[in-house]
N, C-alpha and C positions, 0 to 999 in steps of 0.2 A: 591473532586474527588480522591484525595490520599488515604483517608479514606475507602473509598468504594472500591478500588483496593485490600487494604490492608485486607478487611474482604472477598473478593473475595479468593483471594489466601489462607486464612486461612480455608475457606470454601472447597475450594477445596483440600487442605493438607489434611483435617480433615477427611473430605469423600474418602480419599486416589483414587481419581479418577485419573488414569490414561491419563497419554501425549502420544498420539500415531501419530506418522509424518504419513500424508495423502500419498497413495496410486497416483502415476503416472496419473491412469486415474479420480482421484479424483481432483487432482490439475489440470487439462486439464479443466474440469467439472468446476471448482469453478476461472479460472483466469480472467475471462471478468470481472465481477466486481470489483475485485480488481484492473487491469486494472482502469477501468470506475472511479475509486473514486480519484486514480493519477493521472489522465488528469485533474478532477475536481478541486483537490487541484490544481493543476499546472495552471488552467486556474483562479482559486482567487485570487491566486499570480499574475500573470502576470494581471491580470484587475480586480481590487477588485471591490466591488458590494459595500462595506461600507464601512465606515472608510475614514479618512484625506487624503492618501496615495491612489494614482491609481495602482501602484504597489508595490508589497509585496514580496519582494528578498527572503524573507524568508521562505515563501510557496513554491515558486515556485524552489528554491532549495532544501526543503527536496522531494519536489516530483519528482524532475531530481534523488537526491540522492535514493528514493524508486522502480523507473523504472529502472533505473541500476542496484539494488539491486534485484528486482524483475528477470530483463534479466538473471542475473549471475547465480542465483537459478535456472531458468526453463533448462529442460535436451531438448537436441537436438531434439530429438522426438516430442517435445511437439509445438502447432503453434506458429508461429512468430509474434504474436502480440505483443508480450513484445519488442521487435527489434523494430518492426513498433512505437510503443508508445511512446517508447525512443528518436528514431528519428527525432521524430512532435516535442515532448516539445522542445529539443535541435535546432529545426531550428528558 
């Protein structure tokens, strides 16, 4: 996997493609899933589906860690599902 990051980024250096920050109504547009995959990781943690372990501290804290992260990034304007998201895992 490191391998293949590492010829990603080279890839994309090489082809000098530009990094462009998403646009307000872009990110409004694209936050439910990214949403939807932190409740996911949050909910594997909290009740793993495999493994020895019924919970996984460790999912479920980078996914507390990525909804707060996520809330802190969204601008006022934008909906309050990040708030709401945050609030489910942490109860």
């Amino acid at each position: 996997m490191a391998q293949r990051l590492v010829r990603a980024k080279r890839k994309i250096r090489d082809a000098r493609i530009p990094h462009i920050a998403s646009e307000a109504s872009q990110i409004a547009e694209r936050i439910e899933p990214v949403l939807t995959v932190i409740y996911l990781v949050f909910n594997q943690g909290y009740a793993a589906t495999r493994g020895e372990r019924l919970i996984r501290a460790d999912l479920a804290a980078k996914a507390i860690r990525l909804g707060r992260l996520v809330r802190t990034l969204m601008s006022p304007e934008l909906p309050a599902e990040a708030t709401g998201l945050l609030a489910v895992i942490l109860l």
